[in-house]
PALUM-874596 format. One line per field, with one value per residue (C-alpha): residue number from 1; x, y, z; residue in one letter. Coordinates in steps of 0.25 Angstrom, whole numbers, plus 5000, padded with zeros to 4 digits. Example, Ala and Ser with C-alpha at 12.3 -4.5 7.8 and 13.67 -1.06 7.14 Angstrom:
REM PALUM-874596
k <- [1, 2]
X <- [5049, 5055]
Y <- [4982, 4996]
Z <- [5031, 5029]
r <- [A, S]
***
This chain:
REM PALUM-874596
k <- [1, 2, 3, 4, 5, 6, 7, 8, 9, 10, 11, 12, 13, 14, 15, 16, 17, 18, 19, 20, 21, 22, 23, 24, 25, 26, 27, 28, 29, 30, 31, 32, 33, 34, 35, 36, 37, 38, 39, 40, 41, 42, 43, 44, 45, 46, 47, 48, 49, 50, 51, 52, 53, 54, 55, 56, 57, 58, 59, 60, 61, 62, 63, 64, 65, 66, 67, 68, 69, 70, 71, 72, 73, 74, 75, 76, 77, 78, 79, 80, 81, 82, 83, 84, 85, 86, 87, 88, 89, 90, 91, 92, 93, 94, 95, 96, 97, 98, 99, 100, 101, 102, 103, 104, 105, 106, 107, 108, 109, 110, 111, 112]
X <- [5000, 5006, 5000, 4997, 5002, 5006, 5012, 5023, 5026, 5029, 5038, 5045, 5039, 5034, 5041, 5035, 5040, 5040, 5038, 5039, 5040, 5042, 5038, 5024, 5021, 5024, 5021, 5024, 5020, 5009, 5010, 4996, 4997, 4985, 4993, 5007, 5010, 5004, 5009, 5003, 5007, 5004, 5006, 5015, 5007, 4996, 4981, 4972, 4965, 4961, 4949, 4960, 4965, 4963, 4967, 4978, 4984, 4980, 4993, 4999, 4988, 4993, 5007, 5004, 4998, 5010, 5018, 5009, 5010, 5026, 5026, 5016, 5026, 5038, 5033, 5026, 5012, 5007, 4999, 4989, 4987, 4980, 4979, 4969, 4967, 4956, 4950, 4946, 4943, 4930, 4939, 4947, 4960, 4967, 4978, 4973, 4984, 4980, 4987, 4985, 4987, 4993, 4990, 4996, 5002, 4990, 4976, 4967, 4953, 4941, 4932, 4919]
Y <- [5000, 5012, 5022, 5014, 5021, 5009, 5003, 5015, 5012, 4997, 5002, 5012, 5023, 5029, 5029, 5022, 5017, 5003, 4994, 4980, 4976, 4959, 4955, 4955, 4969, 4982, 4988, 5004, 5013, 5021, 5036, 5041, 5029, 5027, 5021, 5021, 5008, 5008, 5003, 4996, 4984, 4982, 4972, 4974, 4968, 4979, 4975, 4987, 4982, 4970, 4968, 4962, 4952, 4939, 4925, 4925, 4939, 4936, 4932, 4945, 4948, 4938, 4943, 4956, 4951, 4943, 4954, 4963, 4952, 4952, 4968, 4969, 4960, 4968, 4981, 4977, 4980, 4965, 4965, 4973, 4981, 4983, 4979, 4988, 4987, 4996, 4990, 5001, 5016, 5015, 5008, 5018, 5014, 5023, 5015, 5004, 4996, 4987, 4990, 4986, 4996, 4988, 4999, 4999, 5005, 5010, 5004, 5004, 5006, 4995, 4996, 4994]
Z <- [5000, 4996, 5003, 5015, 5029, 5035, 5022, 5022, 5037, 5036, 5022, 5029, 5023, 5034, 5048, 5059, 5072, 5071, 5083, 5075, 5060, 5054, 5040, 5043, 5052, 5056, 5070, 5072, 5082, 5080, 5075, 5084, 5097, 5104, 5117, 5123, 5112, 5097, 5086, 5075, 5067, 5052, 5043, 5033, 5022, 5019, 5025, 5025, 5038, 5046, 5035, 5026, 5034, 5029, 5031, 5020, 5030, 5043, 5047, 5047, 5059, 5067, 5064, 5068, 5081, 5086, 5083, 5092, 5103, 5102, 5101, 5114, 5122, 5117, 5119, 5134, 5131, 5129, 5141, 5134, 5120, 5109, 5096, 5085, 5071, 5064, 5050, 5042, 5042, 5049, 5062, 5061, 5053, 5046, 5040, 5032, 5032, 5045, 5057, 5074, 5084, 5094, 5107, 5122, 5133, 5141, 5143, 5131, 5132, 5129, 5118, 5127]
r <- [X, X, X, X, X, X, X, X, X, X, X, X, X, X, X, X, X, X, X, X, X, X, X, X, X, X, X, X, X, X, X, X, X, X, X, X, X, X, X, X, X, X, X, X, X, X, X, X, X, X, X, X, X, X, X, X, X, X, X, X, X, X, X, X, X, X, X, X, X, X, X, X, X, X, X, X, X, X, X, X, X, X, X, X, X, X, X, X, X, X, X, X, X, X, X, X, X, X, X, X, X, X, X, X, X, X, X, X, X, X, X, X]
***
């Protein structure tokens, strides 16, 4: 995707400060955080949202996961955070190259 946000940030193109990065994902700190710790891990490959997982890609979710598991234990937050993904403008994302916003550091509030 050429003109994919995310994209230029896993190419270099734009700086970022990144937290992790294999063959599969990229994690980089986020430029607006929303709690002491966030950062958000992308896939390398471009997927606009969760809406195009499937079963052929799915793997790379499960990736992603473990590699927010070993980065929680790392970091020292592994006993409690929070992982988001928006799916679509109407949830609010505003890249669409899908992304979770992994999110600690203080208490988070409940979505009662």
């Amino acid at each position: 995707m050429n003109d994919c946000l995310f994209c230029k940030i896993i190419a270099g193109e734009i700086p970022s400060k990144k937290v992790y990065e294999d063959e599969l994902c990229y994690a980089f700190y986020d430029i607006s955080p929303l709690a002491p710790t966030h950062f958000l891990v992308v896939p390398k490959g471009h997927l606009a949202s969760a809406a195009e997982i499937t079963a052929e890609n799915a793997a790379v979710v499960g990736h992603i996961y473990a590699v927010i598991a070993k980065l929680a234990k790392e970091l020292g937050f592994a006993d409690g955070f929070r992982v988001v993904t928006n799916c679509g403008a109407a949830a609010g994302q505003t890249v669409h190259h899908l992304h979770f916003h992994v999110l600690a550091g203080t208490t988070l509030g409940s979505f009662n």
